[in-house]
N, CA and C atoms of all chains as a GROMACS GRO file, in nm:
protein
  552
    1UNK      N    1   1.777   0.201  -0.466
    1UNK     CA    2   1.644   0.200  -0.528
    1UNK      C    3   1.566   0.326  -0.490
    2UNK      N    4   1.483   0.404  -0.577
    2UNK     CA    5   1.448   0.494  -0.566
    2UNK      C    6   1.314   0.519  -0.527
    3UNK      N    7   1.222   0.605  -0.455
    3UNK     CA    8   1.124   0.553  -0.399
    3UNK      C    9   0.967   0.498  -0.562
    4UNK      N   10   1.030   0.554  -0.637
    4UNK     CA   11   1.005   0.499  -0.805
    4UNK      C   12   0.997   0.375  -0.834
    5UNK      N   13   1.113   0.350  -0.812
    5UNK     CA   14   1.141   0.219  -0.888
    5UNK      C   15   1.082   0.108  -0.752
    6UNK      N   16   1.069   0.142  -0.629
    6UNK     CA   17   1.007   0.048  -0.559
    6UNK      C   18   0.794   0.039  -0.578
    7UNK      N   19   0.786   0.171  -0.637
    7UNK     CA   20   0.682   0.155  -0.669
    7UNK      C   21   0.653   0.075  -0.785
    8UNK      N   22   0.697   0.094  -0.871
    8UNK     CA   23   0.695   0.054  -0.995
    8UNK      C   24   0.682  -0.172  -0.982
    9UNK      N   25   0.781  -0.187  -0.876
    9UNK     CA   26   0.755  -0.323  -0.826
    9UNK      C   27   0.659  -0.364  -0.769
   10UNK      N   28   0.585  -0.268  -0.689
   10UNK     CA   29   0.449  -0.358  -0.642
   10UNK      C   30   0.353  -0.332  -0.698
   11UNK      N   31   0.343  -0.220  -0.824
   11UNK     CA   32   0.240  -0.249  -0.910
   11UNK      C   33   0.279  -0.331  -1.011
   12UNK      N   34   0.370  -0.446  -1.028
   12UNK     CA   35   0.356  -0.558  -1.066
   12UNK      C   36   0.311  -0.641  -0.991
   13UNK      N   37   0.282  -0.684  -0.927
   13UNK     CA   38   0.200  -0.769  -0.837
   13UNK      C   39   0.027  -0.765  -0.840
   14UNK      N   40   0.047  -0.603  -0.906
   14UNK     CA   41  -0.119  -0.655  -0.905
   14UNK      C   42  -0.175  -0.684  -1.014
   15UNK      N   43  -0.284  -0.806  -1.002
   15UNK     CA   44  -0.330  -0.882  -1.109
   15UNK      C   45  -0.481  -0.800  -1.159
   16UNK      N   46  -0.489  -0.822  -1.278
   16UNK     CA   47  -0.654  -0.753  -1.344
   16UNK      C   48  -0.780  -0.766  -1.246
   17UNK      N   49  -0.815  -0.711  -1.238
   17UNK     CA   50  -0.953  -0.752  -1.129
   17UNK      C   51  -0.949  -0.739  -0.974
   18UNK      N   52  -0.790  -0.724  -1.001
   18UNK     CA   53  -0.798  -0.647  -0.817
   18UNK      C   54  -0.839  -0.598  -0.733
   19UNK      N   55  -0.879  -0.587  -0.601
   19UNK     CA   56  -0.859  -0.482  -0.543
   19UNK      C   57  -0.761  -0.497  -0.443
   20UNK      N   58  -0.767  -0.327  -0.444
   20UNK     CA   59  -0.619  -0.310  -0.394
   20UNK      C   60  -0.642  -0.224  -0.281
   21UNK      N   61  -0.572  -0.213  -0.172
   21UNK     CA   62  -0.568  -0.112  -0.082
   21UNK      C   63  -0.450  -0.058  -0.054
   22UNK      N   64  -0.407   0.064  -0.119
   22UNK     CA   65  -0.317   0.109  -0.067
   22UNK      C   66  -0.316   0.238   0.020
   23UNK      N   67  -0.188   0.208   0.092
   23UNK     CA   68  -0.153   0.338   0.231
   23UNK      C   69  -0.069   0.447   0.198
   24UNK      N   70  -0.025   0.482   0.308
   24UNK     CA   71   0.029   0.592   0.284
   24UNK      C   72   0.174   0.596   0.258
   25UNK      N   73   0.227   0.702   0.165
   25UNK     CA   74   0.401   0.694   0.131
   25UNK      C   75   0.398   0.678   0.000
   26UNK      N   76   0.496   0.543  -0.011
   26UNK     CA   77   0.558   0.540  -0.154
   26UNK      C   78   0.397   0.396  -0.185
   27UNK      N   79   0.306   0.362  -0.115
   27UNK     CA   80   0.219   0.256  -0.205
   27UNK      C   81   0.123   0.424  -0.244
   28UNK      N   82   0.136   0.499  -0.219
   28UNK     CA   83   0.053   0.612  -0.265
   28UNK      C   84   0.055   0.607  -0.429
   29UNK      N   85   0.183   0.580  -0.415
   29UNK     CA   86   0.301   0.599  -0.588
   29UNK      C   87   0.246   0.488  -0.665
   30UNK      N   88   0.217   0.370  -0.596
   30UNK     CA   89   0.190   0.228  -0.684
   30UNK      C   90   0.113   0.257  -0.807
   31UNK      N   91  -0.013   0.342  -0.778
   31UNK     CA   92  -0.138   0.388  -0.889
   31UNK      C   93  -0.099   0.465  -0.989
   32UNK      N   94   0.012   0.515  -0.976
   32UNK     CA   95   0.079   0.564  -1.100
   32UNK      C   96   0.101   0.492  -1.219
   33UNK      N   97   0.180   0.375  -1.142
   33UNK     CA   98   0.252   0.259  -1.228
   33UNK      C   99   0.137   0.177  -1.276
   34UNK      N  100  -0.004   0.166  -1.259
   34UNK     CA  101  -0.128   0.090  -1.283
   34UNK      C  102  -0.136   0.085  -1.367
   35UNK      N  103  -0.132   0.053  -1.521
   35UNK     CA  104  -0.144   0.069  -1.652
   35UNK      C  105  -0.347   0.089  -1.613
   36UNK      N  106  -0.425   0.168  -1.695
   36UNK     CA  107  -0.551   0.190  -1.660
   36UNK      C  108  -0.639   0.055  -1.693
   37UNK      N  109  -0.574   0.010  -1.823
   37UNK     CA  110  -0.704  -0.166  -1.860
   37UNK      C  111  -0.633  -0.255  -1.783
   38UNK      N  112  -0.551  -0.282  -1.634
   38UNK     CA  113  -0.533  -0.346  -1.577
   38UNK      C  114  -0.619  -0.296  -1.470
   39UNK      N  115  -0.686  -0.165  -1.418
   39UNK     CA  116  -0.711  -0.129  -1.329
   39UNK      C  117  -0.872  -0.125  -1.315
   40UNK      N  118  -0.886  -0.248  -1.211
   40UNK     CA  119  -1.071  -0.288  -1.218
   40UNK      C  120  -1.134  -0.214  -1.057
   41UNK      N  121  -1.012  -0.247  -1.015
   41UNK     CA  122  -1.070  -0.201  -0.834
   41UNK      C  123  -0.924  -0.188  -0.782
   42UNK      N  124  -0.886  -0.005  -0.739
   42UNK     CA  125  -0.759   0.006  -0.706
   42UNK      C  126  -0.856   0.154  -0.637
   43UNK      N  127  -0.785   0.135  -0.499
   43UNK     CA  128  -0.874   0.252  -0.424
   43UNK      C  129  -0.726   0.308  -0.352
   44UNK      N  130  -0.716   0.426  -0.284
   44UNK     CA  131  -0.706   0.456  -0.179
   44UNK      C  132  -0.750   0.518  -0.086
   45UNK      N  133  -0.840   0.460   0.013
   45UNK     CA  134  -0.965   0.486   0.107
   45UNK      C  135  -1.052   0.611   0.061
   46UNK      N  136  -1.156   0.545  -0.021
   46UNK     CA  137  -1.255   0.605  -0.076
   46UNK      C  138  -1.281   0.687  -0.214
   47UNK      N  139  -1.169   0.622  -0.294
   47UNK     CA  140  -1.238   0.628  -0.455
   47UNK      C  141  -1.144   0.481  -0.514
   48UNK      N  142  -1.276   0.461  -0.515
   48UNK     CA  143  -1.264   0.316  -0.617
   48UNK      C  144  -1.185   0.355  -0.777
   49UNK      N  145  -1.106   0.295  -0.798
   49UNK     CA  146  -1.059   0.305  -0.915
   49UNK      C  147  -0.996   0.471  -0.955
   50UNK      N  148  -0.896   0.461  -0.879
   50UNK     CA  149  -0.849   0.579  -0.881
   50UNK      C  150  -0.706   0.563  -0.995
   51UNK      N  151  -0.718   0.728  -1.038
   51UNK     CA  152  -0.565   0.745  -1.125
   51UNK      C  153  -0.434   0.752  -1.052
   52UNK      N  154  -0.346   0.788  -1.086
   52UNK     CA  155  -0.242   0.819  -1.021
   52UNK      C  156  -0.266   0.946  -1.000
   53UNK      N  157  -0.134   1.055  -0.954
   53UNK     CA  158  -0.157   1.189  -0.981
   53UNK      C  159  -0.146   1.254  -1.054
   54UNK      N  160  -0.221   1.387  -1.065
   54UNK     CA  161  -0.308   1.484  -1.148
   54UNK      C  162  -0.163   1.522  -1.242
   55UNK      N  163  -0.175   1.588  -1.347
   55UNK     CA  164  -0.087   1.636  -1.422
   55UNK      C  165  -0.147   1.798  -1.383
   56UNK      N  166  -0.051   1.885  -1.363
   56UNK     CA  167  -0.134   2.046  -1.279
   56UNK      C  168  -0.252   2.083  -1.377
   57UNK      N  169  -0.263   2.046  -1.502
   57UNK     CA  170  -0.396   2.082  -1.607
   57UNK      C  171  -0.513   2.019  -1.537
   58UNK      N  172  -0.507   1.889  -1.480
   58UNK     CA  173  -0.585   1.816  -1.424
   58UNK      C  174  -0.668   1.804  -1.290
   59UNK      N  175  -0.527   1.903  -1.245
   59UNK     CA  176  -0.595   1.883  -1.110
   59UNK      C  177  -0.706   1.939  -1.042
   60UNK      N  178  -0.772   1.882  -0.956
   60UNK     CA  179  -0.882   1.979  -0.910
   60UNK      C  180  -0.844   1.947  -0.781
   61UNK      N  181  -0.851   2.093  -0.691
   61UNK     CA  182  -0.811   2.130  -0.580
   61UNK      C  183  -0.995   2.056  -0.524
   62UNK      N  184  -0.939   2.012  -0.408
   62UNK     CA  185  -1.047   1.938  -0.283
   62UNK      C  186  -1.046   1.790  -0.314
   63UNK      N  187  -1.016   1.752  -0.470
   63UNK     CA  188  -1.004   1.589  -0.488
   63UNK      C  189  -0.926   1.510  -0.440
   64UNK      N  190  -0.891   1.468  -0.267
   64UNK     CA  191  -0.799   1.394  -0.233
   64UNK      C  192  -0.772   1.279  -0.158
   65UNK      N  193  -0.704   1.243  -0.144
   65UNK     CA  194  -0.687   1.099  -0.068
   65UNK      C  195  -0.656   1.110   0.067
   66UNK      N  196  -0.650   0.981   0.138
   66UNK     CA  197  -0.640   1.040   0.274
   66UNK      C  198  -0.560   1.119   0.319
   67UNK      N  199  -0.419   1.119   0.236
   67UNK     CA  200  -0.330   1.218   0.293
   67UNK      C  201  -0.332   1.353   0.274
   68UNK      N  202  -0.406   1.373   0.219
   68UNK     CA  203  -0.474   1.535   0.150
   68UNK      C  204  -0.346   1.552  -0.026
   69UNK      N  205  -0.326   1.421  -0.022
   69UNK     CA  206  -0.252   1.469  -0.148
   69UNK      C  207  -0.396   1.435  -0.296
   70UNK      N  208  -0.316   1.538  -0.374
   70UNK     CA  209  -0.504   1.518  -0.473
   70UNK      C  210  -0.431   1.425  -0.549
   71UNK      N  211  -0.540   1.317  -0.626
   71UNK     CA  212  -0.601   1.189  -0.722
   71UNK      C  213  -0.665   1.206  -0.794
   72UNK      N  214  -0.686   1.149  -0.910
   72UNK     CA  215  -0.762   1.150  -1.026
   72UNK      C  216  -0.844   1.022  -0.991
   73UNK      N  217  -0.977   1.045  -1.064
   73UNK     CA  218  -1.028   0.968  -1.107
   73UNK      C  219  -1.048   0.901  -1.261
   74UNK      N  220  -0.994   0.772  -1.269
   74UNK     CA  221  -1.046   0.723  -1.385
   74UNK      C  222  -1.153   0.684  -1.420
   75UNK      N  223  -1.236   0.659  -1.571
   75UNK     CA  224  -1.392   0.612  -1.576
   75UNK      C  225  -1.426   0.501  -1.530
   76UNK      N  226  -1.518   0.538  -1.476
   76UNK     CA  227  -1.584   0.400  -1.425
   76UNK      C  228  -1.564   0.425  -1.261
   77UNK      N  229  -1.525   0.560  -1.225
   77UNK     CA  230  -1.484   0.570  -1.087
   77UNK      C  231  -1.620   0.561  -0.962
   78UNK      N  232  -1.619   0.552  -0.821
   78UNK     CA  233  -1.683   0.570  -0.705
   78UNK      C  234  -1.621   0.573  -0.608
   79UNK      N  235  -1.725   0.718  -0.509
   79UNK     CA  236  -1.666   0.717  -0.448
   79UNK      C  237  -1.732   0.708  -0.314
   80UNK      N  238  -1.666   0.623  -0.160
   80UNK     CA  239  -1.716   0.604  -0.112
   80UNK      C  240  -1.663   0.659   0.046
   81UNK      N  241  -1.716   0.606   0.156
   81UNK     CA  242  -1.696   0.664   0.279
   81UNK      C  243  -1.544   0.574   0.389
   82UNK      N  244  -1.492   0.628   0.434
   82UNK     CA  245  -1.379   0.555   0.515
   82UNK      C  246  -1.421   0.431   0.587
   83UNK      N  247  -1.570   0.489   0.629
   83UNK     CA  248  -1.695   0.344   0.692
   83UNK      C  249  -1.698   0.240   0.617
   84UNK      N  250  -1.661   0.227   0.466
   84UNK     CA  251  -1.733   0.176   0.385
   84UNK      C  252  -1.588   0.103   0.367
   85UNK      N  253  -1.508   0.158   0.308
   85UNK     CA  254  -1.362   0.112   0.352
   85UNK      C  255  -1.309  -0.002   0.416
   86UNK      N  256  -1.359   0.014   0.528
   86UNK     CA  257  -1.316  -0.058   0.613
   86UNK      C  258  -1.435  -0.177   0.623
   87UNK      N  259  -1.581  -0.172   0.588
   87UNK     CA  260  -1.635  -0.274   0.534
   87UNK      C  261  -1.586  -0.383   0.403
   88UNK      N  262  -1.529  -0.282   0.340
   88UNK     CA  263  -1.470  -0.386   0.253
   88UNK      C  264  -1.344  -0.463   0.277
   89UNK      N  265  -1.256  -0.430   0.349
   89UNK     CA  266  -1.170  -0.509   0.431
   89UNK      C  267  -1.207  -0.580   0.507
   90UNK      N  268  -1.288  -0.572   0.576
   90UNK     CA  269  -1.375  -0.684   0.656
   90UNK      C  270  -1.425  -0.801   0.634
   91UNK      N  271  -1.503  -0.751   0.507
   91UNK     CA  272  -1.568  -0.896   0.411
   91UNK      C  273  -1.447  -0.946   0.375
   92UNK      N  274  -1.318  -0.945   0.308
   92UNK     CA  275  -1.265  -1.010   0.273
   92UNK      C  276  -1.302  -0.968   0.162
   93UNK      N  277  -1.328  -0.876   0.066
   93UNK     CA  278  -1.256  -0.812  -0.070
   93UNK      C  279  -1.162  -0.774  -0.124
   94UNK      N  280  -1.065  -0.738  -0.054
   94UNK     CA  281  -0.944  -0.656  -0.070
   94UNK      C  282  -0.880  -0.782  -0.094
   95UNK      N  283  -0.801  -0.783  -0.211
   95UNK     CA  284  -0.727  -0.877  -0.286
   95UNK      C  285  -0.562  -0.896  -0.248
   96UNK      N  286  -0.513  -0.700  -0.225
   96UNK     CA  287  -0.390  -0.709  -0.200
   96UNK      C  288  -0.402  -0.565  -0.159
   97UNK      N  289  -0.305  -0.584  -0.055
   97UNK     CA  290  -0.308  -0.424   0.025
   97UNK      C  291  -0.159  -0.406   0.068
   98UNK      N  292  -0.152  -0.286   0.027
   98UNK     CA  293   0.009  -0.251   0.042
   98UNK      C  294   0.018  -0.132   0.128
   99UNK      N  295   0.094  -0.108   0.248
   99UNK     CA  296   0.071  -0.099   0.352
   99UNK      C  297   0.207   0.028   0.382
  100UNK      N  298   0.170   0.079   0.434
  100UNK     CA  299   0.306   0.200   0.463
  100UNK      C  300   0.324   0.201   0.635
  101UNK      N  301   0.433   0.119   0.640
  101UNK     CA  302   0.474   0.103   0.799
  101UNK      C  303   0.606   0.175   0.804
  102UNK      N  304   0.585   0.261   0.957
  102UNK     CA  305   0.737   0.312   0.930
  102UNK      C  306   0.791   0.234   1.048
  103UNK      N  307   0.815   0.144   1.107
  103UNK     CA  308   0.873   0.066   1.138
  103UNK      C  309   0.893  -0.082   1.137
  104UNK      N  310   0.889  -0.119   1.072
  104UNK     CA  311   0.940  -0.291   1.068
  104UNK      C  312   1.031  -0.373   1.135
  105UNK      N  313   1.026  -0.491   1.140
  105UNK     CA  314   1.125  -0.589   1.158
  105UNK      C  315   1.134  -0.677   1.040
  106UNK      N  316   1.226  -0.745   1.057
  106UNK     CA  317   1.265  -0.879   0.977
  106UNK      C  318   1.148  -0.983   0.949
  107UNK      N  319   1.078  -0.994   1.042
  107UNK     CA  320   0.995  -1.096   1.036
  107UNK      C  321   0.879  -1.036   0.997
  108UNK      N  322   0.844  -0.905   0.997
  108UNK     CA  323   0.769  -0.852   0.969
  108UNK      C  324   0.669  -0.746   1.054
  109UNK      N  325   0.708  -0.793   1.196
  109UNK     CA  326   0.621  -0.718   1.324
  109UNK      C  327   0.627  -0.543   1.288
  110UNK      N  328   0.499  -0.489   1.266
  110UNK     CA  329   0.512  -0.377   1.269
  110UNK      C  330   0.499  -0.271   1.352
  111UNK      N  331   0.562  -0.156   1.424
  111UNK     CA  332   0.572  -0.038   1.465
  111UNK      C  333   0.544   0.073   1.421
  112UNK      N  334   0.350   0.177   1.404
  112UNK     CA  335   0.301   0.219   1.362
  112UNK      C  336   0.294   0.283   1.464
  113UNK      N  337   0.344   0.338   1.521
  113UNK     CA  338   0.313   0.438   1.666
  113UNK      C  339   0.260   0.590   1.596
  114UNK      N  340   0.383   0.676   1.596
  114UNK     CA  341   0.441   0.840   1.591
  114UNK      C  342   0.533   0.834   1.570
  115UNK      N  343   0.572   0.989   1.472
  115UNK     CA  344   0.704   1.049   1.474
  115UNK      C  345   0.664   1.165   1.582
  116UNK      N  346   0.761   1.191   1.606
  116UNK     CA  347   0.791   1.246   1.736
  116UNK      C  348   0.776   1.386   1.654
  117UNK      N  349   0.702   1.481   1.688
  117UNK     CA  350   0.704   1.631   1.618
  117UNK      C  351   0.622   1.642   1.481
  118UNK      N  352   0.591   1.529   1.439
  118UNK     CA  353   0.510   1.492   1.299
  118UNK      C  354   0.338   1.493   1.305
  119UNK      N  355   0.273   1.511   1.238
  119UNK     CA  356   0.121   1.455   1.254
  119UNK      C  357   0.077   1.378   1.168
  120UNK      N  358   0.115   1.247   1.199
  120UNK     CA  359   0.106   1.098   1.136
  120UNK      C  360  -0.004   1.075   1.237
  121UNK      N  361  -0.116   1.018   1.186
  121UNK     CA  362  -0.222   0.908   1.266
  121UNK      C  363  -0.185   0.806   1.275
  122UNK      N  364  -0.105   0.760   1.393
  122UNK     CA  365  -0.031   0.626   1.431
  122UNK      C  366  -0.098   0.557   1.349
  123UNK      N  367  -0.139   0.404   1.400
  123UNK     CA  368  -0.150   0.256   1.323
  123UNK      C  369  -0.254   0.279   1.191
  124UNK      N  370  -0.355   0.389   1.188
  124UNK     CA  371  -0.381   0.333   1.098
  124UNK      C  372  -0.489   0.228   1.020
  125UNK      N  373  -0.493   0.154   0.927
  125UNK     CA  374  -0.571   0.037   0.906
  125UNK      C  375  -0.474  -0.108   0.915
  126UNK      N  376  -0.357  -0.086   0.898
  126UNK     CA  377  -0.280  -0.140   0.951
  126UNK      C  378  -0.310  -0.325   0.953
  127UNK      N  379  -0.342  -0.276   1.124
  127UNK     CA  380  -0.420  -0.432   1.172
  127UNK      C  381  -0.509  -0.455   1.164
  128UNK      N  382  -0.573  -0.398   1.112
  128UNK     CA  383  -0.759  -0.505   1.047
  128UNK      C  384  -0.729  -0.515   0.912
  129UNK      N  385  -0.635  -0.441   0.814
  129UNK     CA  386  -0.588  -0.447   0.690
  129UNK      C  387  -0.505  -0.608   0.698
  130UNK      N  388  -0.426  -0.623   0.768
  130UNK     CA  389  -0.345  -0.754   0.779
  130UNK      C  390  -0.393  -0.859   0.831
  131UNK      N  391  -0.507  -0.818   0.940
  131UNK     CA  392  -0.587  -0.958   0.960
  131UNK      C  393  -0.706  -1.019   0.901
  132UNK      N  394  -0.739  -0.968   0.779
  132UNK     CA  395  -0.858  -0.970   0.717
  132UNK      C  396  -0.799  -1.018   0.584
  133UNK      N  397  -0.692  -1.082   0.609
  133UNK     CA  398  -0.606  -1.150   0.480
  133UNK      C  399  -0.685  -1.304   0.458
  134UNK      N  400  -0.652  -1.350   0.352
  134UNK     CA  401  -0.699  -1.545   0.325
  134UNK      C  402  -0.609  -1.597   0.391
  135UNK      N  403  -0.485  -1.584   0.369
  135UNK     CA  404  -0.386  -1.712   0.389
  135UNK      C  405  -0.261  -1.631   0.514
  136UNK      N  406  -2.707  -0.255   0.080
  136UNK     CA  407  -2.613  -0.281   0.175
  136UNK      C  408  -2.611  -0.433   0.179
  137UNK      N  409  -2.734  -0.484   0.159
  137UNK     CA  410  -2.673  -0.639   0.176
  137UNK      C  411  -2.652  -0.704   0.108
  138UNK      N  412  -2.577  -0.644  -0.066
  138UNK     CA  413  -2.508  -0.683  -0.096
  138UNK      C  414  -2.386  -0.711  -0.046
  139UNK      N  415  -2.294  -0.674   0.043
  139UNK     CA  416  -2.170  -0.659   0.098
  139UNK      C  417  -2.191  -0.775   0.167
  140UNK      N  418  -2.281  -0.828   0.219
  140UNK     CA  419  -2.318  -0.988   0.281
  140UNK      C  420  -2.328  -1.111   0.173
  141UNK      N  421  -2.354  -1.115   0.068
  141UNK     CA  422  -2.356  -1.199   0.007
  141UNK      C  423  -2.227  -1.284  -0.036
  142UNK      N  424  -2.187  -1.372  -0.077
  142UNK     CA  425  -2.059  -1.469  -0.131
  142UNK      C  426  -2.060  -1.459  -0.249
  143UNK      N  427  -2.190  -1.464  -0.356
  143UNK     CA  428  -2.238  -1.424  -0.470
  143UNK      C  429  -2.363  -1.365  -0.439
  144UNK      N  430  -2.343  -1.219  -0.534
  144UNK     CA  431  -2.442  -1.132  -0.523
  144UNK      C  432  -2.432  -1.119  -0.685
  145UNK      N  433  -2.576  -1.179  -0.683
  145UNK     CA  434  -2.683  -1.109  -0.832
  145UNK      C  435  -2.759  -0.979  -0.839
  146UNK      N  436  -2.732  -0.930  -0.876
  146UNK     CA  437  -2.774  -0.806  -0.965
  146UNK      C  438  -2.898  -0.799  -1.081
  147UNK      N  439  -2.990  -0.791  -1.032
  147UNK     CA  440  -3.094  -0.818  -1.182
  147UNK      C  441  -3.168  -0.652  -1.188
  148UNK      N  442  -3.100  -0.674  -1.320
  148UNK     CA  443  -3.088  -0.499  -1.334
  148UNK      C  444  -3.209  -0.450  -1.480
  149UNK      N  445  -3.219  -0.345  -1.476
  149UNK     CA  446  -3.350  -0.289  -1.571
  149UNK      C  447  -3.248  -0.241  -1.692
  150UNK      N  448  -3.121  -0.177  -1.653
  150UNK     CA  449  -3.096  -0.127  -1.721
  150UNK      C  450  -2.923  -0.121  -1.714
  151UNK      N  451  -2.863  -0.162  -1.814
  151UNK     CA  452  -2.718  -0.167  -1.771
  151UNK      C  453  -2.657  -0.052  -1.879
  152UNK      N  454  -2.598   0.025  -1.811
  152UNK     CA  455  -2.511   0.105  -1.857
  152UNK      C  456  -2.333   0.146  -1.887
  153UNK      N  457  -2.296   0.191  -1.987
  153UNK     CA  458  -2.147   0.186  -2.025
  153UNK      C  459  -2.078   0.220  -1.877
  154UNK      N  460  -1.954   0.184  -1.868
  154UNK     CA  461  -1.879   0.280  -1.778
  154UNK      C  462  -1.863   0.362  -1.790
  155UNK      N  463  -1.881   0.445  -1.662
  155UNK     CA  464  -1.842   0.588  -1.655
  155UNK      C  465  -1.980   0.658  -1.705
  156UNK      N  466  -2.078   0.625  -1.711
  156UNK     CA  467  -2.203   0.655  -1.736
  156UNK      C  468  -2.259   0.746  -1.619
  157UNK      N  469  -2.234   0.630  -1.514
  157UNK     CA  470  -2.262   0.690  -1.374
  157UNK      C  471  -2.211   0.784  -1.299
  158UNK      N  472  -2.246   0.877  -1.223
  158UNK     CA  473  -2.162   0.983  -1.162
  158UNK      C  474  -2.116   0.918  -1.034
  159UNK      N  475  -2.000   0.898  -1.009
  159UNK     CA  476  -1.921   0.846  -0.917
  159UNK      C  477  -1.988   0.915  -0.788
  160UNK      N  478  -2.079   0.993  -0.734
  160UNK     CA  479  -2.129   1.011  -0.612
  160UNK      C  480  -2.265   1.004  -0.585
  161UNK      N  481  -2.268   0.920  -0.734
  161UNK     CA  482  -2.439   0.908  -0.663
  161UNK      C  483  -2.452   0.685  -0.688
  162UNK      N  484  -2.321   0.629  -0.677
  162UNK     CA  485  -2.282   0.478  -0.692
  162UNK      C  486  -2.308   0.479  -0.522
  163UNK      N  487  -2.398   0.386  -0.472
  163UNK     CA  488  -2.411   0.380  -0.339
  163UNK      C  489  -2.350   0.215  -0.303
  164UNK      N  490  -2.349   0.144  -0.437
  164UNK     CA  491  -2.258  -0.012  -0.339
  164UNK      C  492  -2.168  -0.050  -0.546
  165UNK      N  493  -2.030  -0.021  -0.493
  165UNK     CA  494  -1.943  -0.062  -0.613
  165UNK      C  495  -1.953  -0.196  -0.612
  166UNK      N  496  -1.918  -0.155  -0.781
  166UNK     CA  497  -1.879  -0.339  -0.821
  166UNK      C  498  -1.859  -0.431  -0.736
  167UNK      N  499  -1.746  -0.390  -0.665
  167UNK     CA  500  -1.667  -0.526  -0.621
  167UNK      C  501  -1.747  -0.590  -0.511
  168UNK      N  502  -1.904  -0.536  -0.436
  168UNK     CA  503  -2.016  -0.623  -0.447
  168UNK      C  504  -2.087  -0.710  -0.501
  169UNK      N  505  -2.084  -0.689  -0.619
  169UNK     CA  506  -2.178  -0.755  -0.718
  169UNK      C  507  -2.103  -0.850  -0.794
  170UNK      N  508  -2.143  -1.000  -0.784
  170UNK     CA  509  -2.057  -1.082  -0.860
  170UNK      C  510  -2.119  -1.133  -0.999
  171UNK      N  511  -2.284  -1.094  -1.046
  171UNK     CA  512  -2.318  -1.115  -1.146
  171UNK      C  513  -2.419  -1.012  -1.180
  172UNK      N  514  -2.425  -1.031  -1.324
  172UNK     CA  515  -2.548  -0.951  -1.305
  172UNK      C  516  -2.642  -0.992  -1.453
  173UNK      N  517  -2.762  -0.969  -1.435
  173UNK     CA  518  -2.846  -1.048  -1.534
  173UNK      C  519  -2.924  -0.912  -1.540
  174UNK      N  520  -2.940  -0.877  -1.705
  174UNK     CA  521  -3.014  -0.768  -1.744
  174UNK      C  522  -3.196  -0.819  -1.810
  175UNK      N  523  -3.299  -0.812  -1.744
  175UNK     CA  524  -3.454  -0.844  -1.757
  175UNK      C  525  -3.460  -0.776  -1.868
  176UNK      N  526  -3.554  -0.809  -1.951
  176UNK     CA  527  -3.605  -0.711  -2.079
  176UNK      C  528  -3.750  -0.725  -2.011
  177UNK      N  529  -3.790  -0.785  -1.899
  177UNK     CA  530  -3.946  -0.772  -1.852
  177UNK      C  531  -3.957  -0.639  -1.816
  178UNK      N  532  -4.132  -0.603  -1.906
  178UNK     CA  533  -4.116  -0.445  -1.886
  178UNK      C  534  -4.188  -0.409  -1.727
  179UNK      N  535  -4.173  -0.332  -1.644
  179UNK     CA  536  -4.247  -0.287  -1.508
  179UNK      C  537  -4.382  -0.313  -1.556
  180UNK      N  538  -4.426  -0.260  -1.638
  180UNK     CA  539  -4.582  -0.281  -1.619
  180UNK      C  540  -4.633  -0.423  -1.598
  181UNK      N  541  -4.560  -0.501  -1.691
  181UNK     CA  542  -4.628  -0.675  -1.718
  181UNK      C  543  -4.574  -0.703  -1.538
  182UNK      N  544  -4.473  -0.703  -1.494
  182UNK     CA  545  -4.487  -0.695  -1.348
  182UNK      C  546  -4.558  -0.694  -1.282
  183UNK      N  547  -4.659  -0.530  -1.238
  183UNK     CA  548  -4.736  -0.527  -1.178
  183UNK      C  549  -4.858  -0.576  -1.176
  184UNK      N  550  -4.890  -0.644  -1.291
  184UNK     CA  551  -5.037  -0.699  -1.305
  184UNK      C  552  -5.053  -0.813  -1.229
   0.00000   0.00000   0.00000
């Protein structure tokens, strides 16, 4: 499976009226696969209702997401602060959040430390992202 | 801001506008605050009297 076609699967999962939080990696990719009149509230930390990525006609250099990779905005877009972010995970808005762990287990325990020689910001939102779930 | 506190948050607005009307940096609390919203045709002035 290609890191494509795994995207392409968890933007089936998301339902109209969402919101969504996605991380870093391949859920970066999910907003691609968003068809746009499915897409009511799909952020990645700090623009609400974001596109996938820019086509190079499109792009505007400084427009980016946390990873410094650049995003489009679709209409109807806002944009807000990492503070704000994480308020909305808090309340319990975030509908479905897809999460980029580079270490897992089976059961699910995650390992968000470092790569060794890399500049990854360990954990992340991680664990207030997963404990700020309903069920 | 205290919309983000509410369970249902009403919105009673002067003036509702299309999407994308708004400039995405001057939106200080998104939608996904606001769970209704009711547009007044009461004009400000009859208000203040």
């Amino acid at each position: 499976m290609t890191r494509e076609q795994i995207a392409q699967r968890i933007a089936q999962e998301v339902m109209p009226g969402y919101c969504v939080n996605l991380g870093i990696g391949i859920p970066t990719l999910v907003a691609n696969y968003i068809p746009v009149e499915k897409m009511l509230c799909c952020r990645v930390k700090m623009v609400f209702r974001y596109g996938g990525f820019p086509s190079e006609k499109r792009c505007r250099p400084g427009f980016n997401q946390r990873r410094k990779q650049t995003v489009t905005a679709v209409k109807g877009a806002s944009f807000f602060s990492s503070a704000d972010s994480f308020a909305m995970i808090r309340g319990g808005h975030v509908n479905l959040t897809v999460l980029g762990a580079m270490q897992v287990d089976e059961h699910g325990d995650i390992a968000n430390w470092m790569i060794p020689g890399k500049l990854v910001k360990g954990m992340g939102g991680a664990m207030i992202l997963s404990l700020a779930r309903d069920e | 801001m205290i919309a983000t506190a509410g369970k249902i948050t009403v919105a009673e607005v002067e003036e509702l506008v299309e999407t994308g009307d708004l400039d995405p940096d001057q939106i200080h609390t998104p939608g996904i605050y606001v769970q209704r919203i009711i547009v007044t045709k009461i004009k400000k002035s009859a208000l203040n009297n």
